[in-house]
C-alpha positions as CSV (number, residue, x, y, z in Angstrom):
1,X,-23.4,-1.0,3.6
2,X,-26.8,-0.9,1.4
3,X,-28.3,-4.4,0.9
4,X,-26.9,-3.7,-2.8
5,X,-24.6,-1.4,-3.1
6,X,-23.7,-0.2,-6.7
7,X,-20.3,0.6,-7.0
8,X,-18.3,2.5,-9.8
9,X,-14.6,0.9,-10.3
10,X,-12.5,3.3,-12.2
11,X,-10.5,1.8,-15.1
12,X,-9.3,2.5,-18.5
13,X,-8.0,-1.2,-19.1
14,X,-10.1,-3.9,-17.6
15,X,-7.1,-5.6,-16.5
16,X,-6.0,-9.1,-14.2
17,X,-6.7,-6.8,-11.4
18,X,-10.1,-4.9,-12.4
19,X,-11.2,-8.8,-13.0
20,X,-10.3,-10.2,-9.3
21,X,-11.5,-6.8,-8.0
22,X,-14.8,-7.4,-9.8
23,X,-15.0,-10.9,-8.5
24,X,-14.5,-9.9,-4.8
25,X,-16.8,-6.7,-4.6
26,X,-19.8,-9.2,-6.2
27,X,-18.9,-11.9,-3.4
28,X,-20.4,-9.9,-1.3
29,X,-23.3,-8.7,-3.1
30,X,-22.0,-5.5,-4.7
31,X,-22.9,-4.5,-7.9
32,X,-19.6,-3.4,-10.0
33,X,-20.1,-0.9,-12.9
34,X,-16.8,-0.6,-15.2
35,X,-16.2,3.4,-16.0
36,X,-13.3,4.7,-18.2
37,X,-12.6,7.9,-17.7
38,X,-12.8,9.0,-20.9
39,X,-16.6,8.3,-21.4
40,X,-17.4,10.4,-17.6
41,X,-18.0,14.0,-17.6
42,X,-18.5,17.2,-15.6
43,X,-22.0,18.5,-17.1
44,X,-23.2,20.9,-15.0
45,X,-26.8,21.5,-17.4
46,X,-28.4,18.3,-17.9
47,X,-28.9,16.9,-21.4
48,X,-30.5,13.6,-23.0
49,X,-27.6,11.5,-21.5
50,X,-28.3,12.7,-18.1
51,X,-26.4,14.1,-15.5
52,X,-26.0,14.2,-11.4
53,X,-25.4,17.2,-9.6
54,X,-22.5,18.2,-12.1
55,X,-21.3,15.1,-12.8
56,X,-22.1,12.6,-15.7
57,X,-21.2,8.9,-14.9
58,X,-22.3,5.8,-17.5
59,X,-25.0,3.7,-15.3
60,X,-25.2,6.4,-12.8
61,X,-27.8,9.1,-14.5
62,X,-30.5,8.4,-11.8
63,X,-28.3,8.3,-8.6
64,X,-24.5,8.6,-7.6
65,X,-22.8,5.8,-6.9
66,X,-22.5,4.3,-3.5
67,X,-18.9,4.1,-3.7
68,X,-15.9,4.3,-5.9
69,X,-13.0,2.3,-6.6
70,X,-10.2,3.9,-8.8
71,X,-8.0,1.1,-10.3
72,X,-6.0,2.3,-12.7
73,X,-5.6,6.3,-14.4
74,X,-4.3,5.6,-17.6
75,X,-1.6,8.2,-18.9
76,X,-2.9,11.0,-20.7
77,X,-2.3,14.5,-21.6
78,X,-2.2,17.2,-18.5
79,X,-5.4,18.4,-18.9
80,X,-6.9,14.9,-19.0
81,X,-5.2,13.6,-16.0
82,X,-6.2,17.1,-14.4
83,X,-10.2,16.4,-15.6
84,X,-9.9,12.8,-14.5
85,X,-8.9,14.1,-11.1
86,X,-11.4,16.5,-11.1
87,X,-14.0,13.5,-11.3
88,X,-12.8,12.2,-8.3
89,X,-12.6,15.5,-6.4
90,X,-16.2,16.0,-7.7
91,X,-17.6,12.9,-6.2
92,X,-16.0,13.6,-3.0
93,X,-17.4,16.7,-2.8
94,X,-21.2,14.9,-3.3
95,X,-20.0,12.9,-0.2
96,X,-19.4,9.8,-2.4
97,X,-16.6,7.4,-0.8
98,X,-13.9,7.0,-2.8
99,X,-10.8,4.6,-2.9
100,X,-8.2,6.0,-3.2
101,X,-9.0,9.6,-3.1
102,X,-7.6,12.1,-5.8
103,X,-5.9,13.9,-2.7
104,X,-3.9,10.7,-2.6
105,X,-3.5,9.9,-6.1
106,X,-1.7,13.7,-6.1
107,X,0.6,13.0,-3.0
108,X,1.9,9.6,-4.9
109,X,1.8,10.6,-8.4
110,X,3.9,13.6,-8.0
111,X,7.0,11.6,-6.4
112,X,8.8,15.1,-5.2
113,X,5.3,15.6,-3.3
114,X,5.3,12.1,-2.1
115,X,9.1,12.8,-1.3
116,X,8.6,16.1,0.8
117,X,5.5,14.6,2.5
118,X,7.5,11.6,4.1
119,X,10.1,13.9,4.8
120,X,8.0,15.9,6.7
121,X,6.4,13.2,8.4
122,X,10.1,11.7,10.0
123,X,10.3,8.7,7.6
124,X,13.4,8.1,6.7
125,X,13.3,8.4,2.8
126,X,16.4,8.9,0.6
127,X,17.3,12.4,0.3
128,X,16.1,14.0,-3.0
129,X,16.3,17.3,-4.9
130,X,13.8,18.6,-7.2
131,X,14.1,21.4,-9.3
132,X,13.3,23.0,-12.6
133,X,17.1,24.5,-12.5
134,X,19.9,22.7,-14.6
135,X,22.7,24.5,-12.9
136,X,21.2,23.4,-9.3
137,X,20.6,20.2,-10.5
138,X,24.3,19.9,-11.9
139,X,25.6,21.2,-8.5
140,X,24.0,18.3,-6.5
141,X,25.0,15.9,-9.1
142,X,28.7,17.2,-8.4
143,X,28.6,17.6,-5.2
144,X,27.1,14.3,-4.6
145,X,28.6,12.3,-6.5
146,X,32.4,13.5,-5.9
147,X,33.4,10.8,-3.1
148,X,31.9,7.9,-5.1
149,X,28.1,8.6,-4.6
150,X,25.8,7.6,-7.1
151,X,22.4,9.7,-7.7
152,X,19.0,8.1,-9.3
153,X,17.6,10.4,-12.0
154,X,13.8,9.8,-11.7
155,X,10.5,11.0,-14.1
156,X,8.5,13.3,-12.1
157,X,5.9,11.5,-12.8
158,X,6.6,7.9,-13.6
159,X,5.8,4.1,-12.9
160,X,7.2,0.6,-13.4
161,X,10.8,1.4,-13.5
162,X,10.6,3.1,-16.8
163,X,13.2,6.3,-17.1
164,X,15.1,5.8,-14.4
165,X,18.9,6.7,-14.7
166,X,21.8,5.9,-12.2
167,X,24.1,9.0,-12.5
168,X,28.0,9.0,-11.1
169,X,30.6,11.5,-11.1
170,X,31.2,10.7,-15.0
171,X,27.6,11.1,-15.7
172,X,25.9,14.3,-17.7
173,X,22.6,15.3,-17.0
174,X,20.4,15.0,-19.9
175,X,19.0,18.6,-21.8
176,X,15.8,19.8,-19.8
177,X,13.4,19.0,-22.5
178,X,14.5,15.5,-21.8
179,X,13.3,15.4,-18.5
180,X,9.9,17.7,-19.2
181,X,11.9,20.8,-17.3
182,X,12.0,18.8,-14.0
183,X,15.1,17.5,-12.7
184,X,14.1,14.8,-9.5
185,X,17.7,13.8,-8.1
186,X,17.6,10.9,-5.1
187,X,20.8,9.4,-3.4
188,X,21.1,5.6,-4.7
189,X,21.3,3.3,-1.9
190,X,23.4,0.2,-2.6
191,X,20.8,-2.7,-1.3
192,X,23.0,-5.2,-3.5
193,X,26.5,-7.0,-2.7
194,X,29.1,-5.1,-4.3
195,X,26.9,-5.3,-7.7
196,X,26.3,-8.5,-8.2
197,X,23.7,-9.4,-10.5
198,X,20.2,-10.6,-8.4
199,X,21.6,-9.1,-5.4
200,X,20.0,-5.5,-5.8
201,X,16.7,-6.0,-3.6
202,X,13.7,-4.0,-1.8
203,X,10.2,-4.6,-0.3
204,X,7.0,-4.2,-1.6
205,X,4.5,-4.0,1.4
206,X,0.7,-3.9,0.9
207,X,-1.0,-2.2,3.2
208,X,-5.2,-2.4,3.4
209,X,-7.1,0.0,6.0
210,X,-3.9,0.8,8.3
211,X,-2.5,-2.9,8.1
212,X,0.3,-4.2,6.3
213,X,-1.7,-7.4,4.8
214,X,1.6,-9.2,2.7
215,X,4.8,-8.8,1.6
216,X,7.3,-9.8,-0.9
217,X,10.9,-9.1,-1.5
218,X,11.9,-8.1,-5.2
219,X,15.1,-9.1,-6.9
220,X,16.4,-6.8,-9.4
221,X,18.8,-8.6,-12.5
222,X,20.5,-5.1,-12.1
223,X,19.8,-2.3,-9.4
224,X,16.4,-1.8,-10.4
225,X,13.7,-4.2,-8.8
226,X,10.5,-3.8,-10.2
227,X,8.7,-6.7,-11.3
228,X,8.2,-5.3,-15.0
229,X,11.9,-4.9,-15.6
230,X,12.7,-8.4,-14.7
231,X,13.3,-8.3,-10.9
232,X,11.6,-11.7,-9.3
233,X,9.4,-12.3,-6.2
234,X,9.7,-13.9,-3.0
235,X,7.5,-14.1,-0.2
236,X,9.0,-12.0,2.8
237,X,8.0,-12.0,6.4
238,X,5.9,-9.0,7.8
239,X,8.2,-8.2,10.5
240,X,7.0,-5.0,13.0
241,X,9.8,-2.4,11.7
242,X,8.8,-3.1,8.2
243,X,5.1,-3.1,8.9
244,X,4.9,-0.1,11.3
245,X,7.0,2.0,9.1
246,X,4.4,1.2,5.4
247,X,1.9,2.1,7.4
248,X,2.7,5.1,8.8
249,X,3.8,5.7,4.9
250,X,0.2,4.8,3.5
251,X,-1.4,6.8,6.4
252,X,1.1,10.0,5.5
253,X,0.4,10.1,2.1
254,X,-3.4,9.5,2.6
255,X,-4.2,6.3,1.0
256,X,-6.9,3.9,1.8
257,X,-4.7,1.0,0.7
258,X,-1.3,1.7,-0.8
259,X,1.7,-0.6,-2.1
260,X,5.1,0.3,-0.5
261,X,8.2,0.3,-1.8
262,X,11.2,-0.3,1.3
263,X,14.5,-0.5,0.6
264,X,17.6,-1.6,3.5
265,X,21.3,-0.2,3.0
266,X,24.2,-2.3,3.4
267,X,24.2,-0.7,6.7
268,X,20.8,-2.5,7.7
269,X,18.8,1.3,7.6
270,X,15.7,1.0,5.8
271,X,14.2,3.9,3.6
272,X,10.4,4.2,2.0
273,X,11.1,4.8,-1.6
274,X,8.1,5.6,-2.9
275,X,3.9,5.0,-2.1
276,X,2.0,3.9,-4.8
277,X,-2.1,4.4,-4.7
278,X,-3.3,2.4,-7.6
279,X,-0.5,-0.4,-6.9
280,X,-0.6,-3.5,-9.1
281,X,-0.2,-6.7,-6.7
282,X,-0.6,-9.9,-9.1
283,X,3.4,-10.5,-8.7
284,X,2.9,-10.0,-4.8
285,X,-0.4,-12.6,-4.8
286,X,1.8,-15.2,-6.7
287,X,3.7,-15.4,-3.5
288,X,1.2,-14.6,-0.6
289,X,-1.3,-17.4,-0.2
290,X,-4.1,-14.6,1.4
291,X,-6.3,-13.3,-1.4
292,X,-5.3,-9.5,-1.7
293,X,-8.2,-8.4,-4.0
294,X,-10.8,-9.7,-1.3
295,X,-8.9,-8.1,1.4
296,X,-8.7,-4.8,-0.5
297,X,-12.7,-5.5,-1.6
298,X,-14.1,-6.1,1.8
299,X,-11.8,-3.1,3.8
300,X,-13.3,-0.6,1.0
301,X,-17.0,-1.9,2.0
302,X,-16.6,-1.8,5.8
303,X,-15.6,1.7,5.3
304,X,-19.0,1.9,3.0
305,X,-21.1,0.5,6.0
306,X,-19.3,2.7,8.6
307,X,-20.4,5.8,6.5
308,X,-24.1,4.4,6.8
309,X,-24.0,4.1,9.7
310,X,-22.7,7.1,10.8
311,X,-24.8,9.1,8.4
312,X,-28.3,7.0,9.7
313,X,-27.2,8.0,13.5
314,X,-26.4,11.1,12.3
């Protein structure tokens, strides 16, 4: 890494974790410029604001960042999410390090992507149906469901617990406008005891540069456990099933550092849910006594002085 290294951090809201990130990166001597995405641009003549090699970056009109950190993409129309990604492609493409990728961002945004590459990869991940189809999507949801199976009706695109809907044989699938034309339909798995409030439970694993760094176990009041919808935090142990099988998640879905969500049956069979690449870890940190955001700072800046190096012996 450069004796001081200038480094963009992506984010819209310069939240609890954009702060800690900030603190960690300066630790060791980076300088940290704050972008939003909404004040970048690809400017491929250059103007009075100034503009590198197609791309026009607040604090960077004389020279590309040394690295970038992408901490939160706010939601947005699909043109802008589609232009912020292209920002992240683009620096790639100028050989600018990047954390994590937009090729990862896409695997973990689009959840039947991130459902069909862990399928792909043999990790065992519930089994889900996607499709713009109402009568296919009402065939799985009766065919499923006859014996007493439940199915989780998910946003396509979706964080934080927000939109999800348990379906049972009673249940009617909403109008496909409700849904933005996409129906994603995954087989519930029962963590809980027989329903019982506080029961409901998964893991959220951390994994930083192909290591599961912390974990916790979250508590839902009903079946859903994120921490936003109530569900609490407890510090769980990083046992070798748990941490060989977020790993091989993160690594799958090509993330850099990734938050995974594990979930056990009442059987004792775990499943990876879903992989998050801009994960949120404040409730994880309140139970892990390791600081997260230095761990995450200082595996993004080896990977910074790797590239140096390889590129001066190169």
């Amino acid at each position: 890494m450069k004796a001081h290294s200038r480094i963009a951090l992506f984010s819209d809201d310069p939240d609890w974790h954009a702060r800690r990130l900030t603190q960690a990166l300066q630790k060791r001597g980076a300088e940290v410029v704050w972008l939003s995405f909404a004040q970048c641009a690809i400017q491929t003549q250059n103007d009075t604001q100034g503009g590198i090699s197609g791309l026009h970056l607040p604090g960077f009109e004389d020279a590309l960042p040394d690295g970038a950190f992408v901490r939160l993409i706010d939601s947005g129309s699909l043109e802008q999410i589609t232009l912020r990604l292209g920002l992240l492609h683009g620096l790639r493409e100028m050989g600018v390090p990047v954390t994590n990728d937009a090729r990862a961002i896409e695997n973990t945004v689009d959840k039947s992507m991130t459902s069909f590459l862990l399928h792909k990869a043999g990790l065992p991940t519930p089994p889900t149906w996607v499709s713009e189809c109402p009568e296919k999507a009402q065939a799985v949801l009766e065919r499923e469901t006859k014996d007493g199976g439940k199915l989780v009706l998910k946003p396509l695109f979706g964080a934080q617990g927000k939109g999800l809907r348990l379906l049972d044989s009673a249940s009617h699938l909403p109008e496909p406008e409700e849904v933005d034309g996409v129906y994603y339909l995954q087989r519930f798995i029962d963590s809980g005891s027989n329903g019982a409030p506080g029961t409901c439970h998964d893991w959220r694993v951390l994994v930083v540069g192909g290591t599961a760094v912390a974990a916790m176990i979250r508590r839902g009041k009903g079946w859903i456990t994120n921490v936003l919808q109530g569900a609490t935090c407890e510090a769980a142990a990083l046992d070798d099933g748990l941490s060989q099988m977020a790993v091989k998640a993160a690594a799958t879905l090509g993330a850099d550092y990734a938050g995974v969500d594990i979930i056990r049956d009442r059987e004792g069979v775990h499943f990876v849910l879903e992989v998050n690449s801009v994960p949120a870890w404040k409730g994880l940190q309140g139970v892990c006594e390791s600081d997260l955001a230095q761990a995450i700072a200082d595996d993004f800046l080896s990977r910074l002085a790797e590239g140096d190096r390889q590129a001066a012996a190169g």
